[in-house]
Biopython code that builds the backbone (N, CA, C, O; Angstrom):
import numpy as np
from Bio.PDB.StructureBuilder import StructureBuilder

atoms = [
    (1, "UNK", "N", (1.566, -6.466, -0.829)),
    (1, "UNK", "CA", (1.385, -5.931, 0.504)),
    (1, "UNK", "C", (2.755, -5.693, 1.137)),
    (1, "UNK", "O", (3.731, -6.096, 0.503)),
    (2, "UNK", "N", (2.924, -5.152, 2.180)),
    (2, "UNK", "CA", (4.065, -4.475, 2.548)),
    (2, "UNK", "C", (4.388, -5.707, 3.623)),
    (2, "UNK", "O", (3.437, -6.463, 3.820)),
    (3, "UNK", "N", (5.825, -6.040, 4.457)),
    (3, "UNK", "CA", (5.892, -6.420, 5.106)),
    (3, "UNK", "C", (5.167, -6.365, 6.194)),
    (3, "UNK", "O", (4.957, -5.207, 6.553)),
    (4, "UNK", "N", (4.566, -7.420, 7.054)),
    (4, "UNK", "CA", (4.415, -7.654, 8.402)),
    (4, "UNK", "C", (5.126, -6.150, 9.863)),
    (4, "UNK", "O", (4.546, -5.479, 10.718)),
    (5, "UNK", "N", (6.411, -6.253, 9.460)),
    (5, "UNK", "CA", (6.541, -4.955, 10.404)),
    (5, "UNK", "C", (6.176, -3.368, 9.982)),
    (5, "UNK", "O", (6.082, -2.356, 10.676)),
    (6, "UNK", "N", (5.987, -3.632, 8.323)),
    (6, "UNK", "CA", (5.564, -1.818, 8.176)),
    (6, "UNK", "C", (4.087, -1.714, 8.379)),
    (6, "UNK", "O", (3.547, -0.632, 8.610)),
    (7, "UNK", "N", (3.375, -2.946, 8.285)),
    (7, "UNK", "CA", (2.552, -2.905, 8.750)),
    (7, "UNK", "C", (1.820, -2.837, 10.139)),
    (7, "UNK", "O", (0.755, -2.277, 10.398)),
    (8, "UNK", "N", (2.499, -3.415, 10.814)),
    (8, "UNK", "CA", (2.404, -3.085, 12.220)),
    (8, "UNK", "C", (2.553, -1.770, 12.779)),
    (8, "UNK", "O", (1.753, -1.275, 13.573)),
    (9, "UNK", "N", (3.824, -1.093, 12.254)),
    (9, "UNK", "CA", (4.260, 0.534, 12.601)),
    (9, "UNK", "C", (3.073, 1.252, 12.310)),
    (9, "UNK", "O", (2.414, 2.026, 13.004)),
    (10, "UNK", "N", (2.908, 0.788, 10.986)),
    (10, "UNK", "CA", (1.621, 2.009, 10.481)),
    (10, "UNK", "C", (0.529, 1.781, 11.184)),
    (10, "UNK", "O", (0.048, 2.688, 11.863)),
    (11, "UNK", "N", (0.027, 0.680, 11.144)),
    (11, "UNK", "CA", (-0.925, 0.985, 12.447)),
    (11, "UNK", "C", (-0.979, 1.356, 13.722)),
    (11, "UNK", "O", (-2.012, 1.624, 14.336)),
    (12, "UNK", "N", (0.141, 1.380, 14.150)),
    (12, "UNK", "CA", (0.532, 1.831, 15.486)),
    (12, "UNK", "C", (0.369, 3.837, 14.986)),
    (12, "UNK", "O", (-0.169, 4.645, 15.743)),
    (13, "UNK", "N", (0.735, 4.069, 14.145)),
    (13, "UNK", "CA", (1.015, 5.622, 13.847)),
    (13, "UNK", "C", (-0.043, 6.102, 13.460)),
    (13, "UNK", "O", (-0.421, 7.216, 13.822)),
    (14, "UNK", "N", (-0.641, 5.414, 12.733)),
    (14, "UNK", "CA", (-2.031, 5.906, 12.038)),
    (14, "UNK", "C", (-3.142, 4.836, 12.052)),
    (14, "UNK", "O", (-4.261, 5.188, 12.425)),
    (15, "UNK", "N", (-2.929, 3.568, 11.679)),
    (15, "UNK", "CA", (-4.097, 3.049, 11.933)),
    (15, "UNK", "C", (-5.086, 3.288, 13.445)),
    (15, "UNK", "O", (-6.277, 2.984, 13.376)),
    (16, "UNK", "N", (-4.776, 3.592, 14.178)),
    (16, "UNK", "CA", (-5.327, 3.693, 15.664)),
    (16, "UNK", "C", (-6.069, 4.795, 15.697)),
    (16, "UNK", "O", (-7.086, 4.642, 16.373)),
    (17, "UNK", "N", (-5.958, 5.733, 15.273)),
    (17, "UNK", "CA", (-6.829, 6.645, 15.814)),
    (17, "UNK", "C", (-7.636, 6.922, 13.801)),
    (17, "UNK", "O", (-8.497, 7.767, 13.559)),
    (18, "UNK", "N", (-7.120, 6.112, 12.895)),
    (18, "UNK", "CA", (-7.856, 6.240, 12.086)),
    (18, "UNK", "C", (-8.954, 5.350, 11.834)),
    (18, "UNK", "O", (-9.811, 5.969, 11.204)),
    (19, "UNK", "N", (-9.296, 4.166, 12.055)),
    (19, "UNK", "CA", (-10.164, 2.750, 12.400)),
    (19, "UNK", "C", (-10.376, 2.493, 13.047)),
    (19, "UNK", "O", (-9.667, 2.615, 14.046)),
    (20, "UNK", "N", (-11.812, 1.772, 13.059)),
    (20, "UNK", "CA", (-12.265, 1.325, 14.629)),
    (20, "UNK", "C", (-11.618, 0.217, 15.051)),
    (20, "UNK", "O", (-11.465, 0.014, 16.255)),
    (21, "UNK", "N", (-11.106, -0.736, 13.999)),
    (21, "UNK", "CA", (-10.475, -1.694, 14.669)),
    (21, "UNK", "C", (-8.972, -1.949, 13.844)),
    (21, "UNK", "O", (-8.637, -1.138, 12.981)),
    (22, "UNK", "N", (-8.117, -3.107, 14.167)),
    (22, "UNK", "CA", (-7.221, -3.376, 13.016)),
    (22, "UNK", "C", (-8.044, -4.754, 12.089)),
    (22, "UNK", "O", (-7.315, -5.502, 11.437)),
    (23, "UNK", "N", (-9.364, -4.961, 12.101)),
    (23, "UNK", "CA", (-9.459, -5.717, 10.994)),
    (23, "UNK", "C", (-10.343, -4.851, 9.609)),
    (23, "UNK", "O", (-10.518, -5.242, 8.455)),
    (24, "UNK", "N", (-10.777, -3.571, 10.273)),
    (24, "UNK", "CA", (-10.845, -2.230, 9.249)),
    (24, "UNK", "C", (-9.829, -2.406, 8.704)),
    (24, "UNK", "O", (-9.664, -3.179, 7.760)),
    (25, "UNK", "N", (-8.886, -1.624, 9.287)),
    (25, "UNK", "CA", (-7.646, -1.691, 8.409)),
    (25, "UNK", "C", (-6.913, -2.230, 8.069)),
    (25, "UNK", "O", (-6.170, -1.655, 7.274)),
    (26, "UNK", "N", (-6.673, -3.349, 8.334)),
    (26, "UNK", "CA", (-6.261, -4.451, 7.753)),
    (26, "UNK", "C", (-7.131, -4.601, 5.660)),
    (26, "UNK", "O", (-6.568, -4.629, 4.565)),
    (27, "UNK", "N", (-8.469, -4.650, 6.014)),
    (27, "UNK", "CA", (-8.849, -4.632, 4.943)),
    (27, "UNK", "C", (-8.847, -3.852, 4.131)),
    (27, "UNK", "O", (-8.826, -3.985, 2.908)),
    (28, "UNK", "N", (-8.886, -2.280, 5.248)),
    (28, "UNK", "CA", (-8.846, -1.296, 3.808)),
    (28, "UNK", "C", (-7.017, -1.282, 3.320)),
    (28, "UNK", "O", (-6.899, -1.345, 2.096)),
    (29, "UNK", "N", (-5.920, -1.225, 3.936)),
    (29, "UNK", "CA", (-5.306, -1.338, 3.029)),
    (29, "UNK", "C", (-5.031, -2.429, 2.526)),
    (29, "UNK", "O", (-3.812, -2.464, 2.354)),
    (30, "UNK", "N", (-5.787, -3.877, 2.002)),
    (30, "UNK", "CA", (-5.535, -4.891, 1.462)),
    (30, "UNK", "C", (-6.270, -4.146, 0.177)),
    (30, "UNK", "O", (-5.753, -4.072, -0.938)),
    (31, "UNK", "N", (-7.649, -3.572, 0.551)),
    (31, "UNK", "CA", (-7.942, -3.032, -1.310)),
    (31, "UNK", "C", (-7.575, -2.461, -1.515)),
    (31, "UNK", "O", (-8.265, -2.014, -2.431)),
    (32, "UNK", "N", (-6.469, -1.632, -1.372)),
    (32, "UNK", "CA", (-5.794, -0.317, -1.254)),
    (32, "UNK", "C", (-4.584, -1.097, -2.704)),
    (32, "UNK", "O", (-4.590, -0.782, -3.894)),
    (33, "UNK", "N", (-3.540, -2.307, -1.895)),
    (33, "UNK", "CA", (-2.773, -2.486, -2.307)),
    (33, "UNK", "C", (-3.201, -3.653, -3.458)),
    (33, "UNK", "O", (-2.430, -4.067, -4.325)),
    (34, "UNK", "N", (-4.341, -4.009, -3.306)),
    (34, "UNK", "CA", (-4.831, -5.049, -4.627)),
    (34, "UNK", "C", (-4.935, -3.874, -5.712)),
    (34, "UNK", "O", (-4.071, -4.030, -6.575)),
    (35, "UNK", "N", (-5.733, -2.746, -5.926)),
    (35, "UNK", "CA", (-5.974, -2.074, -6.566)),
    (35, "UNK", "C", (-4.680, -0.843, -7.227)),
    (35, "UNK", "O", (-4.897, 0.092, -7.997)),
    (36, "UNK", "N", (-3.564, -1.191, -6.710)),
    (36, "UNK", "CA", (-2.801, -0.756, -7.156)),
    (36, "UNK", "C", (-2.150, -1.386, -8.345)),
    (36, "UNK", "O", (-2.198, -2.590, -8.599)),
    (37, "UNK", "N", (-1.352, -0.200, -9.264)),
    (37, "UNK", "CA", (-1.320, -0.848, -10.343)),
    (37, "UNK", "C", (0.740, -0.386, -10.402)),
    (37, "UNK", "O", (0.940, 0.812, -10.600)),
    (38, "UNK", "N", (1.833, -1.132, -10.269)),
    (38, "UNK", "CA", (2.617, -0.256, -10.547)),
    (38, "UNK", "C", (3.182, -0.121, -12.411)),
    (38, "UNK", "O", (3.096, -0.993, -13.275)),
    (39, "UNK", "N", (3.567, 0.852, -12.493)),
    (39, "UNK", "CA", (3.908, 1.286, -13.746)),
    (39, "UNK", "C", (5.432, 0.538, -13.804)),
    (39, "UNK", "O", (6.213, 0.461, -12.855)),
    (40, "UNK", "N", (5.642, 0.009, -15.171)),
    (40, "UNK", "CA", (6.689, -0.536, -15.811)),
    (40, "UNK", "C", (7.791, 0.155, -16.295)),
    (40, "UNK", "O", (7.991, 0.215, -17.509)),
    (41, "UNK", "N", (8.527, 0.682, -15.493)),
    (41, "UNK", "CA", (9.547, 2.178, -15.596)),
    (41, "UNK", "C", (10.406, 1.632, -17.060)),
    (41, "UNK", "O", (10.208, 2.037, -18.205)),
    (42, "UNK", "N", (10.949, 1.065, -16.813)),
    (42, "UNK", "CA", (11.716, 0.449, -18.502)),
    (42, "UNK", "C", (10.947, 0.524, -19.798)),
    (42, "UNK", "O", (11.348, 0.896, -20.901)),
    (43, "UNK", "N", (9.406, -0.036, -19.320)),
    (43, "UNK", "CA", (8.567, 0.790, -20.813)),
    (43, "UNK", "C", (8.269, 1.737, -20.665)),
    (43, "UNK", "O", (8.058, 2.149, -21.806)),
    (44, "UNK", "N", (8.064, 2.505, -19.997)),
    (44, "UNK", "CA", (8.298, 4.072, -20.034)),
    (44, "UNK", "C", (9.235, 4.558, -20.699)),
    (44, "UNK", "O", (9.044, 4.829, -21.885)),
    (45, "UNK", "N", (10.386, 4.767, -20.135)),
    (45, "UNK", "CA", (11.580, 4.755, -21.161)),
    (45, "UNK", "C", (11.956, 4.539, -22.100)),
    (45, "UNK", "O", (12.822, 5.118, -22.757)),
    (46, "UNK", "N", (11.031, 3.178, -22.431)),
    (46, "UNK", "CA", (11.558, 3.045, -24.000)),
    (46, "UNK", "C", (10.575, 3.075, -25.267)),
    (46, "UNK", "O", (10.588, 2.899, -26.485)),
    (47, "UNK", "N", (9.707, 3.413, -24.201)),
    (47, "UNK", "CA", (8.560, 4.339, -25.264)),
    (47, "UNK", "C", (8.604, 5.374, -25.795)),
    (47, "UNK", "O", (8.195, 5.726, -26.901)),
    (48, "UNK", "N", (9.542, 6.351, -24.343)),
    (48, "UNK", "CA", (9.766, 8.202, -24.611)),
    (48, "UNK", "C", (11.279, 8.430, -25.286)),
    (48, "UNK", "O", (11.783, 9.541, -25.451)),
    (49, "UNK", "N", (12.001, 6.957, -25.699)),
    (49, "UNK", "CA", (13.292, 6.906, -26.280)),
    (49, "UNK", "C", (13.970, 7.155, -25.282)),
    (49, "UNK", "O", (14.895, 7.829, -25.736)),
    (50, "UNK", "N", (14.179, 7.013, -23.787)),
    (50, "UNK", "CA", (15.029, 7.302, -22.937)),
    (50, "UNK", "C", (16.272, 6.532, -22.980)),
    (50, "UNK", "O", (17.168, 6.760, -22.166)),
]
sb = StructureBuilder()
sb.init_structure("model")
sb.init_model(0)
sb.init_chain("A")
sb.init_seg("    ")
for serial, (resi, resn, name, xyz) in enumerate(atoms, 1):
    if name == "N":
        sb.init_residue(resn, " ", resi, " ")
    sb.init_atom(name, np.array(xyz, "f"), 0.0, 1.0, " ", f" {name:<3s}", serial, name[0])
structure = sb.get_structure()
């Protein structure tokens, strides 16, 4: 999950007029960021011989 203050901004910018509340969004981006997967850039690379 992202820090405490990017989280705050973003809801201030977008969460507000996108959710009815901040415990909507609070949750949706908690499955947002559970369900993320990041990719292992070094095995990438050294899979494609980089």
């Amino acid at each position: 999950m992202p820090d405490e203050s990017l989280i705050q901004a973003e809801w201030e910018k977008h969460g507000t007029c996108s959710f009815r509340s901040a415990d909507e969004y609070l949750n949706t981006i908690e499955k947002v960021f559970t369900g993320l997967t990041i990719p292992n850039l070094k095995q990438i690379l050294r899979d494609k011989n980089i």
